[in-house]
C-alpha positions as CSV (number, residue, x, y, z in Angstrom):
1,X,12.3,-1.8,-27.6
2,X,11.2,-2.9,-24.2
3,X,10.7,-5.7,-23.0
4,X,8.7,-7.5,-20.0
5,X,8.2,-10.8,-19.4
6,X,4.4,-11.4,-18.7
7,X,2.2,-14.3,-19.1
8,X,-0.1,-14.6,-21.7
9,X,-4.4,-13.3,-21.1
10,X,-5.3,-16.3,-18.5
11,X,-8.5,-16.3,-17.1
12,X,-6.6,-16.4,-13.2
13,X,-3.4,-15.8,-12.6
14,X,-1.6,-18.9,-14.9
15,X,-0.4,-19.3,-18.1
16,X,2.9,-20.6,-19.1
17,X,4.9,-18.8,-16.7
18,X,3.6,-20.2,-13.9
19,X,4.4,-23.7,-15.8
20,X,7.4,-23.0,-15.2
21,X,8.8,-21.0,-18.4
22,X,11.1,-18.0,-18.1
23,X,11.8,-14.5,-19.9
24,X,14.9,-16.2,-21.9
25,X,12.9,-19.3,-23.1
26,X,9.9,-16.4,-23.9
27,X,12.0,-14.1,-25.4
28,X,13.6,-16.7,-28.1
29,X,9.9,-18.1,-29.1
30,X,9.9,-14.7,-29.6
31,X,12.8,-14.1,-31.4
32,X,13.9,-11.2,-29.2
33,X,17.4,-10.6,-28.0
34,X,17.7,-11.1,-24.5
35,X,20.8,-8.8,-24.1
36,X,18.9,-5.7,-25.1
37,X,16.6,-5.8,-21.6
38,X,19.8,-4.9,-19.7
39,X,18.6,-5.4,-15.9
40,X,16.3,-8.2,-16.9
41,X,17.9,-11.8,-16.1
42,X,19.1,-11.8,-12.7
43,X,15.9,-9.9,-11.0
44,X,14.0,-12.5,-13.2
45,X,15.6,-15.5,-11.8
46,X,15.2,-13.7,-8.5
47,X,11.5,-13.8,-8.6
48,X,11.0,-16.9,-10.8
49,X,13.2,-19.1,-8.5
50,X,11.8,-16.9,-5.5
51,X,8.1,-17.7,-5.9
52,X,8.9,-21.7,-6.6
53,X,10.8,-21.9,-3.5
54,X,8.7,-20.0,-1.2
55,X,5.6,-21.6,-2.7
56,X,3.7,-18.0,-3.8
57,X,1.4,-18.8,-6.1
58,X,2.2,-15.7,-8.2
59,X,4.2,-12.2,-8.2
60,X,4.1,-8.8,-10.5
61,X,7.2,-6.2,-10.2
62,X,8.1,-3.2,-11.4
63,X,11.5,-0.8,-10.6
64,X,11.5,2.9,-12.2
65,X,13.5,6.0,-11.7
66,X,12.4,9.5,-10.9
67,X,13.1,10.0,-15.4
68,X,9.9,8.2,-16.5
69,X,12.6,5.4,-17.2
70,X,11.6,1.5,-16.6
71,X,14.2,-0.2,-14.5
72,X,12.2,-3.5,-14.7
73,X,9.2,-4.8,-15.3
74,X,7.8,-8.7,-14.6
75,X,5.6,-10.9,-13.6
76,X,6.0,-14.5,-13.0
77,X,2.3,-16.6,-12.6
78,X,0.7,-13.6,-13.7
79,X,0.8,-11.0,-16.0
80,X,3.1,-7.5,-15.8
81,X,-0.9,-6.0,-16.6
82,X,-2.7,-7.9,-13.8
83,X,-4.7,-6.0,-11.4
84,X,-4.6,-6.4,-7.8
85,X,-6.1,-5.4,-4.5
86,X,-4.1,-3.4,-2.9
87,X,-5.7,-2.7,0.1
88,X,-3.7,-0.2,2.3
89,X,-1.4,1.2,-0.2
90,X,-4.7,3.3,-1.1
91,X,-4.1,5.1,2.2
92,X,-0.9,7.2,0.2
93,X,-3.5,8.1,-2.2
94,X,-6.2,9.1,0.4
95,X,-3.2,11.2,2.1
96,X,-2.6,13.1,-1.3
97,X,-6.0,13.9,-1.8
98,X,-6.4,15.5,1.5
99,X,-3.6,17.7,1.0
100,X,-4.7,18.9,-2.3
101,X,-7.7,20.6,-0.2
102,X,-5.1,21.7,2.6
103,X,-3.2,23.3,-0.6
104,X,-6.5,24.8,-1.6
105,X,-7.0,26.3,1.9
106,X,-10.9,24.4,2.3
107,X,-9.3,22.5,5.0
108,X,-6.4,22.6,7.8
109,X,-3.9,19.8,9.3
110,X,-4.7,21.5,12.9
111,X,-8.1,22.5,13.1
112,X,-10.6,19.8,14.5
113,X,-11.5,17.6,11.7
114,X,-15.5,17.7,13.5
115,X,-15.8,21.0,11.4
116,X,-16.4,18.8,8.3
117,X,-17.6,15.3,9.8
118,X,-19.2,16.0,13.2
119,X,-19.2,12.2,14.3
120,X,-15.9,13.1,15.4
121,X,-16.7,15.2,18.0
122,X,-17.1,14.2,21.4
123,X,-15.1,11.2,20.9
124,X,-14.4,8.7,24.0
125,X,-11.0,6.9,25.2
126,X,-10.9,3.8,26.1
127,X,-8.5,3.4,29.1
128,X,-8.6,-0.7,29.0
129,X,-11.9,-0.1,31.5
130,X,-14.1,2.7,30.9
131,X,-14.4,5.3,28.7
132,X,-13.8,9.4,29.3
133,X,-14.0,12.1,26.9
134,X,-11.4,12.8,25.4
135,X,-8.8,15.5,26.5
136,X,-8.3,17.2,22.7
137,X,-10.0,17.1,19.4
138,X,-9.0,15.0,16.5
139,X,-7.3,16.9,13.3
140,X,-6.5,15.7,10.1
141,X,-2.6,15.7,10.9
142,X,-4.0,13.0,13.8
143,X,-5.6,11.1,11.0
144,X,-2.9,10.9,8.1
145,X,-0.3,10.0,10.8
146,X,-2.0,7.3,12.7
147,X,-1.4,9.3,15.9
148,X,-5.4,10.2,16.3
149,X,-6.2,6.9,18.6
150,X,-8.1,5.2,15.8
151,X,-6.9,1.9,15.9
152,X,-7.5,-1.9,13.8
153,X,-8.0,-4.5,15.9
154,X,-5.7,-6.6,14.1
155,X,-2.6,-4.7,15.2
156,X,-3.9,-3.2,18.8
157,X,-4.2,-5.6,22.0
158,X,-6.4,-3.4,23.6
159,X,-8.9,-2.6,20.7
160,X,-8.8,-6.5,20.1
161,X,-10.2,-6.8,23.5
162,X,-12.4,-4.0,23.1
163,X,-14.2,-5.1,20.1
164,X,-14.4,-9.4,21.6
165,X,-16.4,-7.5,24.5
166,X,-18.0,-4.9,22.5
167,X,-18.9,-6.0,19.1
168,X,-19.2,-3.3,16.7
169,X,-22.3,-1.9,15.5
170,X,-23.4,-1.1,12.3
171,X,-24.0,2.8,11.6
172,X,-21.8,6.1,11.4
173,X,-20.5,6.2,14.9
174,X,-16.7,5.7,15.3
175,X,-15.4,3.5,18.0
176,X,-13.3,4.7,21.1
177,X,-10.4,6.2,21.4
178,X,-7.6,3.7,22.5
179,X,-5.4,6.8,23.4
180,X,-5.6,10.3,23.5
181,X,-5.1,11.9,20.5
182,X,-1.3,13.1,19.3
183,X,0.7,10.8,22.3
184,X,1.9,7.8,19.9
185,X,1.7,6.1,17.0
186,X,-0.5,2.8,15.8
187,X,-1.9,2.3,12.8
188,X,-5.7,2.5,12.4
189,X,-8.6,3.6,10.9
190,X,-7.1,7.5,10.5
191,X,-7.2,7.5,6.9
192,X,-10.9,5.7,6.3
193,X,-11.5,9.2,8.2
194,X,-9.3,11.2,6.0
195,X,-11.3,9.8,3.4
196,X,-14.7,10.9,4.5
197,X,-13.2,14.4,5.1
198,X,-12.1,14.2,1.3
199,X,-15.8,13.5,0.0
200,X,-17.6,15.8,3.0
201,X,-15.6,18.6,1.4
202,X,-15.3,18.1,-1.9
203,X,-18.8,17.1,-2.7
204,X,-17.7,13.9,-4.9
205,X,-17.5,10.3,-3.7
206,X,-14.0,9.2,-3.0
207,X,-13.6,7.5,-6.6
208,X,-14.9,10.1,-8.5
209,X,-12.2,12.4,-6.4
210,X,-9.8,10.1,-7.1
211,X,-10.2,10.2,-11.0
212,X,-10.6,13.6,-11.3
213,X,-7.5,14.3,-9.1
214,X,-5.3,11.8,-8.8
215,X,-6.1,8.8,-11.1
216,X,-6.9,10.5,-14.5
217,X,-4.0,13.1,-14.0
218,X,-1.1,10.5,-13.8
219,X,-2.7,8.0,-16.3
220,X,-3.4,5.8,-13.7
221,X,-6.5,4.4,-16.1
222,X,-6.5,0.6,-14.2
223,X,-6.9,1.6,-10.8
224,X,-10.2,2.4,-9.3
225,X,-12.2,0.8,-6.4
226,X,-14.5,-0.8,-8.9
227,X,-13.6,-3.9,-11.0
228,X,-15.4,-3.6,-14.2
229,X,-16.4,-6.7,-15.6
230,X,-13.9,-5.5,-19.4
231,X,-10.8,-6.0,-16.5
232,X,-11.8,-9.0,-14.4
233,X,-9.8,-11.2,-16.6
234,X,-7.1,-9.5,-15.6
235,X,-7.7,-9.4,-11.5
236,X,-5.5,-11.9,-9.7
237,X,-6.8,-14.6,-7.4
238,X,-6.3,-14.4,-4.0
239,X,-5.5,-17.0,-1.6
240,X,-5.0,-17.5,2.2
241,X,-3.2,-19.9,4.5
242,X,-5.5,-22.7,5.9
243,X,-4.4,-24.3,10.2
244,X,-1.8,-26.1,8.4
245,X,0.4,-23.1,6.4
246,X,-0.9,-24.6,2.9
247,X,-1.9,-21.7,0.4
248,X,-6.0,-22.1,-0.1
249,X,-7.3,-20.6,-3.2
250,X,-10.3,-18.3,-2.5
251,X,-13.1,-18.3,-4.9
252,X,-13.0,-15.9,-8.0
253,X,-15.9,-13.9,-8.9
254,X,-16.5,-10.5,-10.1
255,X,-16.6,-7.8,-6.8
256,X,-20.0,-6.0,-6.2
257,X,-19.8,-2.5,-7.4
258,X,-19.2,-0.6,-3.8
259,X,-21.6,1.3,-2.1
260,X,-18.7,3.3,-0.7
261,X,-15.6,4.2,-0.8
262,X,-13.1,4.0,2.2
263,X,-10.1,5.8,1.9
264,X,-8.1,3.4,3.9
265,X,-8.4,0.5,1.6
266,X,-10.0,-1.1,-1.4
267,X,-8.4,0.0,-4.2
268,X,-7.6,-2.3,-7.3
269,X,-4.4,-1.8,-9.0
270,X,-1.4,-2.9,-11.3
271,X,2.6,-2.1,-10.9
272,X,2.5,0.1,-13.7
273,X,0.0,2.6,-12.6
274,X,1.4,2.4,-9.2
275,X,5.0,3.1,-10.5
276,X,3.7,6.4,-11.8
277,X,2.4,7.7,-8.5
278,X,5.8,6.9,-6.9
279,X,7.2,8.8,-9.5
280,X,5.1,11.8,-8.9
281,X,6.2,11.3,-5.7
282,X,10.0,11.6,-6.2
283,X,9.3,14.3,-9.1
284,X,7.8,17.4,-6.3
285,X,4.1,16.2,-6.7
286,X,4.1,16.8,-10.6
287,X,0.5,17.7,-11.6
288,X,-0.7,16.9,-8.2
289,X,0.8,18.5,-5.3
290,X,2.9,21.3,-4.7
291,X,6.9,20.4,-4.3
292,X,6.2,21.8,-0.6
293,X,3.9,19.2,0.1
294,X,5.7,16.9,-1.1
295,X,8.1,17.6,0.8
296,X,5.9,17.1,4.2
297,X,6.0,13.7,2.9
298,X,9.5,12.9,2.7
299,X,10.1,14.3,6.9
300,X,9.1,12.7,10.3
301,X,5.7,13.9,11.3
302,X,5.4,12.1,14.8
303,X,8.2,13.3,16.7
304,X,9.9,11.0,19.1
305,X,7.5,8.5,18.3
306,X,8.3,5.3,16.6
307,X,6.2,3.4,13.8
308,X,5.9,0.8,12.0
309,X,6.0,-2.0,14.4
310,X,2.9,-4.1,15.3
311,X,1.9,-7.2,17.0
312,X,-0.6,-9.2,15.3
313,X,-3.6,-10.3,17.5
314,X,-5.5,-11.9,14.2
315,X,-2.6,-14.4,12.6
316,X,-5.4,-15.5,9.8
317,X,-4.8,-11.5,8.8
318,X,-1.4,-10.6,9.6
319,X,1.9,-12.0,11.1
320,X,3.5,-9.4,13.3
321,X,5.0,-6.7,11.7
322,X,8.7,-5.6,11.8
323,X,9.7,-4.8,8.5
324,X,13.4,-3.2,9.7
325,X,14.4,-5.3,12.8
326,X,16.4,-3.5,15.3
327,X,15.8,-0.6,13.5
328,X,13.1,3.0,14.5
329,X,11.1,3.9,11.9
330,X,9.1,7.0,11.7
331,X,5.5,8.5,9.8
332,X,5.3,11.0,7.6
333,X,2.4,12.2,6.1
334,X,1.3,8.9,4.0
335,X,4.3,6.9,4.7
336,X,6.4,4.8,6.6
337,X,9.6,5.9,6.5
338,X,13.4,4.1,7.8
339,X,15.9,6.4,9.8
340,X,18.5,3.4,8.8
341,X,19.5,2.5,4.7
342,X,18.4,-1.1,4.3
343,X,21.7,-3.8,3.6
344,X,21.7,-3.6,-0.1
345,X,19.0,-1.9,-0.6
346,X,16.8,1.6,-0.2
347,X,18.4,4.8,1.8
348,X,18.1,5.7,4.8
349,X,15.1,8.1,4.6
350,X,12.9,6.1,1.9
351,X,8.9,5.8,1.9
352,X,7.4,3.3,2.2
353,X,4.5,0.9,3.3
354,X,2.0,-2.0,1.8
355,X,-1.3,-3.7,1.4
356,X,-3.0,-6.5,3.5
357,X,-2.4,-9.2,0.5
358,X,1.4,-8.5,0.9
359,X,1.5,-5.8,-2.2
360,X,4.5,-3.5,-1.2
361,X,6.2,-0.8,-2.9
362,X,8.9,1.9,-1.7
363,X,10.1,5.4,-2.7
364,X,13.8,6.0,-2.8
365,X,14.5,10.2,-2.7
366,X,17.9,9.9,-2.3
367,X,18.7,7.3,-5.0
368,X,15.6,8.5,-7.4
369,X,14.2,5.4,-8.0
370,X,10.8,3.3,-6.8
371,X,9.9,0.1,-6.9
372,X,6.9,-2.0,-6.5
373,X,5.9,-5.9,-5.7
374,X,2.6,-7.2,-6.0
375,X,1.4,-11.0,-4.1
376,X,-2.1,-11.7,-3.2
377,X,-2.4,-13.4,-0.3
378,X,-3.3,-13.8,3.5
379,X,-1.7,-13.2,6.4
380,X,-0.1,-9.7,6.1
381,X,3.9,-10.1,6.6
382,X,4.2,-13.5,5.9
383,X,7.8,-14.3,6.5
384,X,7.8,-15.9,2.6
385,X,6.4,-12.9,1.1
386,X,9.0,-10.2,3.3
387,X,11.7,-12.8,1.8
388,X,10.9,-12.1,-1.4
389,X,10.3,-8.3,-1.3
390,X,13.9,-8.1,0.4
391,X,15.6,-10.3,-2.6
392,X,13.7,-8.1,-5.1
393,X,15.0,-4.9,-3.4
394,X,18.6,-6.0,-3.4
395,X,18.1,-7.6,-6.9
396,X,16.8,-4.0,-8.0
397,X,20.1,-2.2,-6.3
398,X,22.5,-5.0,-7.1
399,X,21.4,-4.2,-10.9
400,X,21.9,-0.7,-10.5
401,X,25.4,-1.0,-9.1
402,X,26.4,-3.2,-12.1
């Protein structure tokens, strides 16, 4: 039998475990043996002693191979069933669907993507200035590999001083350009775009394209961009960091039903159903895409461009970003991917990337397996919640080498 270590239903995040009780002490109430969960105690400790020392106010994990077979499964101040926001790790999703219709021939990667959405053309560039039309059109290859000019403010000095002397209006109009489309990499709004492409084509709003698709296909049954009010005992609490670096609880109420869909963020989501899209990932797209997709996925689709590493002009947000220092990444499509194996931990050559409340997950071709780790907090990258992803990953691979 399997078995997870999980807090019991709390209204927020608590329960016992985040009183301090672990799987062994849980297990023997229970009167289960601990030696049958075989890769259980060390990647426990891991993330029970992890989150007490660096003061997270609650983690969910799960490891799984490429077989359908659970490598590990906890949560430690919440439950292994709690759903979380996971913000930008919808933007792997987003990609799939838009290369189902690329599969299905209703759309390409290089034709411009004003076809579908005409808001996109006659697009401008910002040169840190003026504006100027843009030299080339914008295509969905542009948009699922962050390469189209689209950029978050966040992340990109000269879109952050763009939007403090230009505040954005509200309406369908894109912003500028910060760069011609195709030249480099920085992460942006491509995706949110991708997303309206998705709907304008398919005729369905991004969560009913999702379920039908996606979601409902892989038995992905608690992730969906609307919290029902059956699940919100389940949804985790978020917090941010206040001036002085102290963890502020934000308040917990049900989320309005959305009035869109963005295909750049705003999922909800738990390790488990996430887990399964990895592993339709590392299985060739199984009942999703075609193994030649999937294998777009898996390969560098920027060139001689790097990725993956980005100043932070909001710190309330996001630290900066360097999640392989001294080390080029690359995109592929829907994926950050390392050129370099991490030190005990994934290839070289894994997927990989994250949500704004430090959820991250990666996809390991080479060694079959996946894993996932789920906080909810504020900023992005904070250096305690990259230390515990990178003792999880090494816990995972130290458990495998056993």
């Amino acid at each position: 039998m399997k078995l997870e270590a999980q807090a019991p239903a709390a209204g927020r995040h608590g329960g016992p475990w985040a009183r301090g009780t672990d799987r062994r002490t849980f297990l023997a109430a229970c009167g289960g043996a601990v030696a049958s969960f075989a890769a259980g105690p060390s990647i426990d400790e891991t993330l029970r002693s992890g989150i007490a020392r660096r003061k997270i106010p609650c983690v969910a994990a799960m490891a799984a191979d490429a077989k359908g077979k659970t490598l590990y499964s906890g949560a430690f101040g919440a439950r292994t069933d709690s759903i979380f926001a996971i913000a930008s790790m919808t933007k792997a999703i987003t990609t799939v669907a838009a290369l189902q219709l690329v599969e299905q021939g209703k759309v390409s990667l290089t034709e411009p993507v004003s076809k579908h959405l005409p808001q996109l053309a006659d697009l401008q560039v910002w040169d840190g200035t003026s504006l100027h039309p843009a030299k080339k059109a914008v295509t969905l290859h542009h948009l699922l590999t962050h390469t189209a000019g689209f950029c978050y403010d966040t992340w990109d000095g000269e879109m952050f001083r763009y939007v403090s002397q230009h505040p954005p209006k509200p309406g369908d109009k894109p912003g500028p350009l910060m760069f011609e489309p195709g030249t480099r990499w920085q992460y942006g709004q491509g995706c949110d775009w991708a997303g309206r492409l998705v709907e304008a084509v398919s005729g369905k709003t991004l969560e009913q394209y999702f379920q039908d698709h996606i979601l409902k296909p892989l038995g992905m049954n608690d992730t969906s961009y609307i919290m029902t009010a059956e699940k919100f005992d389940r949804m985790v609490t978020r917090y941010h960091r206040d001036e002085s670096g102290a963890l502020v609880e934000e308040e917990r109420k049900l989320p309005a039903r959305p009035t869109s869909f963005n295909g750049g963020g705003g999922l909800y989501s738990t390790t488990a159903d996430y887990v399964k899209f990895m592993q339709a990932i590392l299985n060739g797209g199984t009942g999703i895409l075609k193994p030649k997709t999937v294998e777009s996925m898996k390969v560098n689709q920027i060139g001689a461009s790097t990725a993956g590493k980005m100043k932070s002009y909001r710190p309330g947000n996001s630290s900066d970003v360097d999640m392989q220092p001294g080390h080029t990444e690359k995109w592929t499509y829907g994926f950050l991917m390392n050129t370099t194996a991490y030190e005990g931990g994934r290839s070289a050559g894994s997927l990989a990337w994250a949500g704004l409340y430090n959820t991250y997950y990666w996809i390991d071709p080479k060694r079959r397996i996946c894993g996932v780790i789920l906080m909810q907090y504020l900023p992005f990258a904070d250096k305690e919640a990259i230390g515990l992803l990178g003792e999880f990953e090494r816990a995972v691979y130290g458990t495998m080498m056993q």
